[in-house]
C-alpha positions as CSV (number, residue, x, y, z in Angstrom):
1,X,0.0,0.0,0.0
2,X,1.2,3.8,-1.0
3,X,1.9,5.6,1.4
4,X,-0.1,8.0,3.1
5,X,0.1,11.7,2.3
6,X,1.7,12.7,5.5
7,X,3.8,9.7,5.7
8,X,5.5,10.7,2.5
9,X,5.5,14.3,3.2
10,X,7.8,12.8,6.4
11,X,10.0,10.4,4.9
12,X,10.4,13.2,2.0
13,X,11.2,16.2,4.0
14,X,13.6,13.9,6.3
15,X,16.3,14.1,3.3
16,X,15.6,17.5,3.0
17,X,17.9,20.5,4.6
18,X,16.5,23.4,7.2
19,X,14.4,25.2,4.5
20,X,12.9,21.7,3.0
21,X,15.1,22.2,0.0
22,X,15.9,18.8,-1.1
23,X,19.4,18.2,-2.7
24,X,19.5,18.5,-6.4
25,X,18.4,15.8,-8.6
26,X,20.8,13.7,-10.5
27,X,18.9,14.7,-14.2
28,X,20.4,18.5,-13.6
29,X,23.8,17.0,-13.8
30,X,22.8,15.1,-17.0
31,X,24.5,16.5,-20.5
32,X,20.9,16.8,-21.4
33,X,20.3,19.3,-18.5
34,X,19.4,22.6,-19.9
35,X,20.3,24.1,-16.4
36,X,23.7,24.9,-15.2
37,X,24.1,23.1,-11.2
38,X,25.9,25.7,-9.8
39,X,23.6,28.6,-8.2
40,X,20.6,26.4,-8.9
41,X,18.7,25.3,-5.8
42,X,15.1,23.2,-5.2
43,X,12.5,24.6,-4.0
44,X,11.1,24.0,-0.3
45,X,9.0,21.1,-0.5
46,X,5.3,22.1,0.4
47,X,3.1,20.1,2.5
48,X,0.3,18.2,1.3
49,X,-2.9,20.3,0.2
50,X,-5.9,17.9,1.3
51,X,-8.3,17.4,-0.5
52,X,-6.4,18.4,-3.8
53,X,-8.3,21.3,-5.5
54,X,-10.1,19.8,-9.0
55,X,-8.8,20.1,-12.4
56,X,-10.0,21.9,-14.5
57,X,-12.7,20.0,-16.4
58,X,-13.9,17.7,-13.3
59,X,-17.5,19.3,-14.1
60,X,-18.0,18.1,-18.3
61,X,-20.2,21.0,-18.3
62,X,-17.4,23.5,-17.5
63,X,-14.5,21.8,-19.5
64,X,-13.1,23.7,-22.7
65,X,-11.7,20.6,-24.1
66,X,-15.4,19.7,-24.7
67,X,-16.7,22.7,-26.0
68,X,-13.6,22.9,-28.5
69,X,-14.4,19.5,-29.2
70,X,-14.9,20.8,-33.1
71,X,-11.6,22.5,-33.1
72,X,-8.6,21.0,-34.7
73,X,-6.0,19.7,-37.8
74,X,-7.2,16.2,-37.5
75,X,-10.9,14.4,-36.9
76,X,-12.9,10.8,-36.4
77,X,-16.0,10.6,-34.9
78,X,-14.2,9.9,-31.4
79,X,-11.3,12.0,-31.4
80,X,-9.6,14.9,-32.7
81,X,-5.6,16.1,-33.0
82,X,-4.9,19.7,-32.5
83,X,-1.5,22.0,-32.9
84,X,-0.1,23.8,-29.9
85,X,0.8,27.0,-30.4
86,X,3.9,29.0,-29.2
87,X,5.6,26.2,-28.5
88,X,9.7,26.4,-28.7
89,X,9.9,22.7,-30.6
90,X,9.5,21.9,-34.4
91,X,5.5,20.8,-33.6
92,X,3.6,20.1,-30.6
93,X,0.3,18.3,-31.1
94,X,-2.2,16.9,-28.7
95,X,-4.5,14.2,-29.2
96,X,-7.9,14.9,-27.3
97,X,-11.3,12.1,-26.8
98,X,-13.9,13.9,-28.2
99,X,-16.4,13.4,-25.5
100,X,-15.3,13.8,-22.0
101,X,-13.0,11.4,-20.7
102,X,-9.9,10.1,-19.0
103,X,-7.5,8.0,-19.4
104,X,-9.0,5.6,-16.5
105,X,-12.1,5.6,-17.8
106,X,-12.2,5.2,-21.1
107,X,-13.8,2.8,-22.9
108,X,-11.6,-0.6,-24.2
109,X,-12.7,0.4,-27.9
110,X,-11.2,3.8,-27.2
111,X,-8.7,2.9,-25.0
112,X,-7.4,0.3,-28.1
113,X,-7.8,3.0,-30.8
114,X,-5.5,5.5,-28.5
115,X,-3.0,3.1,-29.0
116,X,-3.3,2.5,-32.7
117,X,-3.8,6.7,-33.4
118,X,-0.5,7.4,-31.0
119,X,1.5,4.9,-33.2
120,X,0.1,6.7,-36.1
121,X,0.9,10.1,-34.6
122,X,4.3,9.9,-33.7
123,X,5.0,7.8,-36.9
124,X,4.0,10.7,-38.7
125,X,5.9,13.1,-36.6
126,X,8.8,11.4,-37.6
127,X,8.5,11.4,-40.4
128,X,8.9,14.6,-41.0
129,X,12.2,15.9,-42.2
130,X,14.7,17.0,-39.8
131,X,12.8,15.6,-36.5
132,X,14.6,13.1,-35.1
133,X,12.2,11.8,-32.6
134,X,8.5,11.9,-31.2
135,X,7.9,12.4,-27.6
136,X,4.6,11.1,-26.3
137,X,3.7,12.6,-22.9
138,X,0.3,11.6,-20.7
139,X,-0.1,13.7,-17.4
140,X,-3.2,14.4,-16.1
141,X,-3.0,16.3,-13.4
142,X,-4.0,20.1,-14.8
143,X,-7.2,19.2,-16.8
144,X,-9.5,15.8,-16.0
145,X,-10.2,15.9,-19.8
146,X,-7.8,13.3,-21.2
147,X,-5.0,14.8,-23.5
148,X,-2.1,12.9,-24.7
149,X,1.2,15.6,-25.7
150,X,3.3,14.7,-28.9
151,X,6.2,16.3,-29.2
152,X,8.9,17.1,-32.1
153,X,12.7,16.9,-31.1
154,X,14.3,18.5,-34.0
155,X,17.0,16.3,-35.4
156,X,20.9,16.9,-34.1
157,X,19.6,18.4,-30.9
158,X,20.9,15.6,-28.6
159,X,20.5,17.8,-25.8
160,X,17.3,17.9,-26.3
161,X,17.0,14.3,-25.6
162,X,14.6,12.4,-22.8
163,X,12.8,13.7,-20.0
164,X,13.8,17.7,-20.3
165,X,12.3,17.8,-23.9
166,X,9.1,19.9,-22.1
167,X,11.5,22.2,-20.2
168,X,13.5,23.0,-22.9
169,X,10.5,23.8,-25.3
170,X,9.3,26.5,-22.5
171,X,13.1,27.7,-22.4
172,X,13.4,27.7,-26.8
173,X,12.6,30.9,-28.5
174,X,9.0,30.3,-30.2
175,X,9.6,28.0,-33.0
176,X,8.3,30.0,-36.8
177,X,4.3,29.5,-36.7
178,X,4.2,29.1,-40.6
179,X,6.8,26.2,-40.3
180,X,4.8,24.5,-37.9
181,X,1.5,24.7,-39.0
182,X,3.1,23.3,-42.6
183,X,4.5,20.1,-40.9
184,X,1.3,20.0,-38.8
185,X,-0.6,19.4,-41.9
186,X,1.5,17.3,-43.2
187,X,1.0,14.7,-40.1
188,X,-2.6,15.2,-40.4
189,X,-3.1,14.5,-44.3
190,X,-0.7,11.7,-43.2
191,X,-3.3,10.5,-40.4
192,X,-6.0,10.6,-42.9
193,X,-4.5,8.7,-45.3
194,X,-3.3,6.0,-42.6
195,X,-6.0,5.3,-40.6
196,X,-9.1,7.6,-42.1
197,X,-11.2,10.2,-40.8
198,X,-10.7,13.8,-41.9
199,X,-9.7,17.3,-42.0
200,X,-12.6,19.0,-40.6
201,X,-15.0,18.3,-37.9
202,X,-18.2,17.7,-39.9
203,X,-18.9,15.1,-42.3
């Protein structure tokens, strides 16, 4: 059994110095670090917030991810695949249920088509020239909605590699819109052709 909230607050905080500032983690003396050790502390670890406060989107009726369930590059009757924009990457896409729901509940026929349409996806990603890799990235804790992240690691960037790939993108100057939005239609005419649906919401 996990355990308890308080009981790994404890055994947590008991490696931690005076302020609760645990030492630093062994990823920020990786070479794919994109932060330099030296100066660079941890935050003090926070005590657990019980109960946690919702995500966004516990309420269907007050999620956005429902009522942009028409919005997007890529469409099926169940799901949709949309661009994020101002993103520091070559293309970051996100692959969105159409109705509301998440990843533990979801249906075995959806649940089996996420895998096949995630295969598909990051195929397609890269596949693109000059990406050398496609990143596929489920959270869950900001929005109850479920939303799977693709990203685009541009080809040669090593440093760019594994786990950091998000922090980087927020640290990258915003990759050119017109380029992305290109490559993001490429994936999607890619989608269509591999495993159907379409282009717009309708029909």
């Amino acid at each position: 059994m996990a355990l308890r909230p308080d009981e790994f607050y404890d055994h947590a905080v008991a490696a931690a110095d005076g302020e609760r500032r645990l030492p630093l983690a062994r990823m920020t003396g990786w070479d794919i670090s994109p932060f330099d050790p030296d100066g660079l502390r941890v935050a003090p670890l926070r005590p657990p917030v019980l109960p946690e406060p919702p995500r966004h989107g516990e309420d269907p009726s007050d999620c956005d991810a429902c009522r942009a369930r028409d919005d997007g590059i890529w469409f099926n009757d169940r799901w949709r695949l949309t661009r994020i924009t101002g993103m520091g990457v070559p293309l970051v896409l996100m692959l969105h249920p159409r109705e509301h729901y998440d990843l533990a509940d979801l249906p075995d026929e959806l649940a089996a088509e996420l895998g096949v349409l995630s295969t598909h996806i990051a195929r397609h990603v890269q596949g693109l020239p000059h990406i050398a890799r496609a990143h596929v990235y489920r959270v869950g804790d900001g929005a109850a909605h479920l939303h799977l992240w693709f990203f685009a690691r541009p080809e040669g960037q090593t440093q760019l590699r594994g786990t950091w790939m998000p922090v980087w993108d927020d640290l990258l100057p915003e990759y050119p819109a017109a380029v992305a939005e290109a490559d993001a239609a490429i994936v999607a005419d890619a989608l269509v052709a591999s495993v159907g649906g379409r282009r717009s919401a309708g029909g």
